[in-house]
C-alpha positions, 0 to 999 in steps of 0.5 A: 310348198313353194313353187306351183306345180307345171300344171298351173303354169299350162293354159288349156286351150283345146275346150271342145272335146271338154265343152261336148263331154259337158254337153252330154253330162247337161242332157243327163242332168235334164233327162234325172230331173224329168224323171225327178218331176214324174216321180213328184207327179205322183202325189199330185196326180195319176199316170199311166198304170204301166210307169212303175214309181220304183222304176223311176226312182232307179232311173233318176237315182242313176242318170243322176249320178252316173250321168251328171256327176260322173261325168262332170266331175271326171271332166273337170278333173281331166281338165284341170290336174291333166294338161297335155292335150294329147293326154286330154283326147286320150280319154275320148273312148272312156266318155263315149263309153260312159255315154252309151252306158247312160244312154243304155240306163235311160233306156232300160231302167223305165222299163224293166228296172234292174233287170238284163239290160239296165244291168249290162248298163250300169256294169259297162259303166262300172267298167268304164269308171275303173279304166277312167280311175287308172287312166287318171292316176296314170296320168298325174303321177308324174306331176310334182306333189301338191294338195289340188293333186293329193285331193284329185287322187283321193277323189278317184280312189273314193270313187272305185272305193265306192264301186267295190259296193256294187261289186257286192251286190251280187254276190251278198244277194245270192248268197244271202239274199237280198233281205239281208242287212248286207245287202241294204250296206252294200247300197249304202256303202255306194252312196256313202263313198260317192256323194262324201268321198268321190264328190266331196273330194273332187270339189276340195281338190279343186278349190285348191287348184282355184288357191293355188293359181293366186299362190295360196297354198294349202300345206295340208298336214298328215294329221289333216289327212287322217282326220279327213279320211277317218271322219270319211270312214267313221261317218258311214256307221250312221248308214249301217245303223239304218239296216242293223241298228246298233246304238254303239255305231250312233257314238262312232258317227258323232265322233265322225262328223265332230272331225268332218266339219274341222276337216272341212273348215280347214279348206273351205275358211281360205276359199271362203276368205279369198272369194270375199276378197275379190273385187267386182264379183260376177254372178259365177263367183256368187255360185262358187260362193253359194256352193261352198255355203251348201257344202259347209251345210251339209257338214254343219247339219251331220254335226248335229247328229252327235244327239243320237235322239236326232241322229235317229230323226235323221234317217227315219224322216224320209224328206230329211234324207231326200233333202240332204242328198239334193243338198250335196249333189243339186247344191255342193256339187253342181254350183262349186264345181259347174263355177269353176267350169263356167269361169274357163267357158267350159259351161256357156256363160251367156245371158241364156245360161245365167238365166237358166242357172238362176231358174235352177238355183231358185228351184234347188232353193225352194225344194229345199225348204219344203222338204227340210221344212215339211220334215221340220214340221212332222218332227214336231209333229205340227202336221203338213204345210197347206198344199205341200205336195202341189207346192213341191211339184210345182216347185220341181218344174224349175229345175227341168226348166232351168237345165232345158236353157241351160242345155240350149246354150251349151248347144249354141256354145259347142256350135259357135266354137267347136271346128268341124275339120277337128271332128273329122281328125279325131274321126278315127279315134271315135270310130275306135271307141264307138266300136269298141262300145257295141261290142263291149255292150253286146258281150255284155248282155249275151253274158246276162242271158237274155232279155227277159229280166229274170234272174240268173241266179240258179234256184236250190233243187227241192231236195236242197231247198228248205221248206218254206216258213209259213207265215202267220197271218197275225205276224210276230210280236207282242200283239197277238188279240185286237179288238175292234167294233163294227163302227170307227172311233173318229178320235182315235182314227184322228190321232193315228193320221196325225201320227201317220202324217208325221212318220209314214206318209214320205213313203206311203199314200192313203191310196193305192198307189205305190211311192217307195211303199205300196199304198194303204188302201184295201190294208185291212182287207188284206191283212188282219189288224194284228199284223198290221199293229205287228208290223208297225211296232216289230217290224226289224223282227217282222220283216227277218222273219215274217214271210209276208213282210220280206216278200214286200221289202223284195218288192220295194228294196227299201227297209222300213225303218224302226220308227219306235211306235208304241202299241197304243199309238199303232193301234191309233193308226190301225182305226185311222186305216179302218176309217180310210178303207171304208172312205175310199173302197165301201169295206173294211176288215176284209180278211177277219 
């Protein structure tokens, strides 16, 4: 291509509908982290019986990404591929909405988690993004073709793509309820095509944008795009594998990630070699520097799952996966993107920002290395790094802490250039949106049906529904006879918590408070041991088929993975949760 296309040539000016739209996305940013850090606290201390663990989870996991990425990606794609003003405070309705919405999330998740109105929240924004994606591809289909626009475009449609696993969810839940591998793939489909595709895109379109402004084009090739596209695709057959393990779909994802660092090389060495080109770089270029690094990771790091062996090791350490969605979304996607919005003063750029982008860095960094780190050491089963849990605790409260003055200058920003005579103009347009926001929100949650939480999903009748499966109390598998003593054999009970240290405790504690899985504490009191080792070794069949098991994965909506324990081993474990009932309850083998 050999002319830059008009949106390069325009300047945008109008910064405070894009400076007040960033505003919001930052408090999101903080209001994730606060809950990222209540999450943490968990393991560190005790809150309030009533703050549920999965509660939490939900809130952060939304805010996060529905919050701050939604709307700081949807912000710098309008901003930089939409140039006309006019077009520009077009959108105005569509962030207001997507402010409520989260607002609505913030609100609603603490307390109910996905019950009435969280859901109404989240399905007005799903709303909103689908108008956003339309309004967009509107917007820029009269632009002269260029690979910036091509890589916006995709962006949005992965997004929408994204959203079609949500759509999902009810249907597949009701129909085939919410144990089904189906379910867990319509999460997965979500998060696979938001944080590879939506995310990943976006920041490729606009390191092209950043190229083309110096005249350094791209000139991607059909062939670039299938193999970006197909490498998209094919790499979700890792996500399948972990709700319906078939060894055939670990190949596929080699392939996958093999053509997604090639892909990916392909526009991050021209980025890569021009940033290093500049003279007298400021502390915003070594953002962008350090995001591109996070990305190319996050890409060197899925190559290595080619060894299925790893691959494996991949989904069924839990700080290995923890880690490596930070690494897309705290590292890729905050430093490339915030840069190039912090260069056009869309971010505050003072000396309060820098400090709190450093405060934000230095805690994205040193999360990081616990977490990868931690799950380094269970792999090789090398046991825990001394005061893990208070480590990575402390190590989180950076990031509130770096986002709170982040947010503050962003404040000061807004203040020193945002006119209140352009407020007053664009009044009519706001009270537009804002009105059309209530109303949407309240026909949304008169079509939930209330406000007590419960299902809307209208129960068989007994003369329909079949009779429940009983349940048997030693559960399914080969294990079918323990035999135990009174006492605790210290060295077996020694080599299960060696074992549980490395595969078990990402999720679950030694006490009776609930992470992503209910604590251990009072197991043996309340299941008999053969179901436990049943459950440790069988537990793809056991949470299929076993009534018990399946009212757990409906509770916590995270399936166990296979974790490929032997029989010896679990029966190692089972003596190590004797020993720790005993220690923490004064009783043991309740339920023989």
């Amino acid at each position: 291509m050999s002319i830059s296309p008009p949106f390069l040539k325009k300047d945008n000016s109008g910064s405070s509908l894009f400076q007040i739209w960033l505003g919001w996305s930052l408090g999101f940013f903080l209001v994730a982290a606060l809950f990222g850090l209540a999450m943490r606290y968990f393991t560190v201390g005790e809150l309030p019986a009533y703050i549920d663990y999965k509660n939490l989870l939900h809130t952060h996991s939304h805010v996060a990404l529905l919050g701050w990425g939604y709307l700081t990606t949807s912000a710098a794609l309008v901003y930089f591929f939409v140039p006309d003003q006019q077009k520009q405070k077009s959108y105005y309705p569509l962030v207001v909405l997507a402010i409520l919405a989260n607002i609505g999330m913030v609100l609603s998740f603490p307390v109910q988690g996905y019950g009435t109105y969280s859901i109404a929240a989240s399905t007005l924004h799903l709303f909103v993004s689908f108008a956003f994606a339309f309004k967009f591809w509107k917007d820029i289909r009269k632009e002269p073709s260029s690979d910036a626009i091509q890589l916006a475009a995709c962006s949005v449609l992965w997004m929408v793509v994204s959203s079609l696993g949500l759509l999902a969810i009810g249907p597949v839940g009701s129909l085939m309820g919410r144990l089904h591998p189906m379910f867990f793939i319509s999460i997965q489909w979500f998060l696979h095509f938001q944080l590879n595709g939506w995310f990943v895109y976006a920041i490729f379109s606009i390191l092209a944008f950043r190229l083309a402004q110096k005249g350094k084009l791209l000139s991607l090739s059909n062939w670039y795009w299938a193999i970006l596209h197909g490498s998209l695709f094919l790499s979700f057959s890792l996500a399948v594998s972990w709700s319906t393990p078939i060894p055939g779909l670990l190949y596929i994802n080699a392939l996958a990630v093999v053509l997604q660092l090639l892909a990916y090389l392909r526009i991050l060495r021209p980025v890569w070699k021009d940033l290093l080109s500049e003279k007298n770089k400021t502390w915003i270029e070594g953002l962008l520097l350090l995001g591109i690094i996070f990305l190319f990771a996050k890409a060197l790091i899925q190559s290595v799952l080619i060894f299925t062996p790893v691959a494996v090791i991949a989904y069924t350490i839990r700080m290995y996966v923890i880690g490596f969605i930070h690494l897309i979304m705290l590292g890729a996607m905050t430093f490339t993107i915030s840069s190039a919005l912090l260069q056009k003063g869309l971010f505050s750029n003072s000396f309060l920002a820098k400090i709190g982008w450093m405060v934000l860095l230095a805690g994205f960094f040193l999360t990081e290395l616990l977490l990868f780190g931690q799950g380094t050491l269970l792999w090789l089963k090398a046991g825990f790094i001394p005061s893990f849990y208070p480590l990575l605790f402390l190590a989180s409260t950076l990031l509130p802490i770096g986002l709170s003055l982040i947010t503050i200058a962003q404040i000061f920003n807004i203040q020193s250039t945002f006119k209140i005579n352009s407020i007053l103009k664009s009044n009519q347009t706001m009270k537009k949106s804002l009105t059309l926001a209530v109303g949407a929100t309240l026909l949304l949650f008169a079509s939930c049906g209330g406000g007590d939480g419960s299902s809307s999903t209208t129960a068989p009748s007994s003369t329909e529904a079949a009779a429940p499966k009983a349940a048997d109390p030693k559960g399914i598998g080969e294990i079918k006879d323990v035999a135990i003593s009174e006492g605790i054999d210290d060295g077996m009970a020694e080599k299960g918590k060696a074992i549980m240290d490395m595969k078990c405790t990402a999720c679950h504690q030694f006490n009776d408070k609930r992470l992503v899985g209910p604590g251990f504490q009072g197991v043996t009191n309340r299941r008999k041991p053969e179901w436990i080792m049943n459950m440790i070794t069988n537990v793809e069949v056991m949470l299929d088929e076993d009534p018990v098991a399946q009212a757990l994965l409906e509770e916590c909506l995270t399936r166990m993975p296979n974790q490929n324990i032997s029989v010896g081993d679990a029966r190692d474990i089972l003596e190590f949760l004797r020993k720790n009932d005993l220690e923490k309850s004064g009783e043991k083998d309740g339920s023989l």
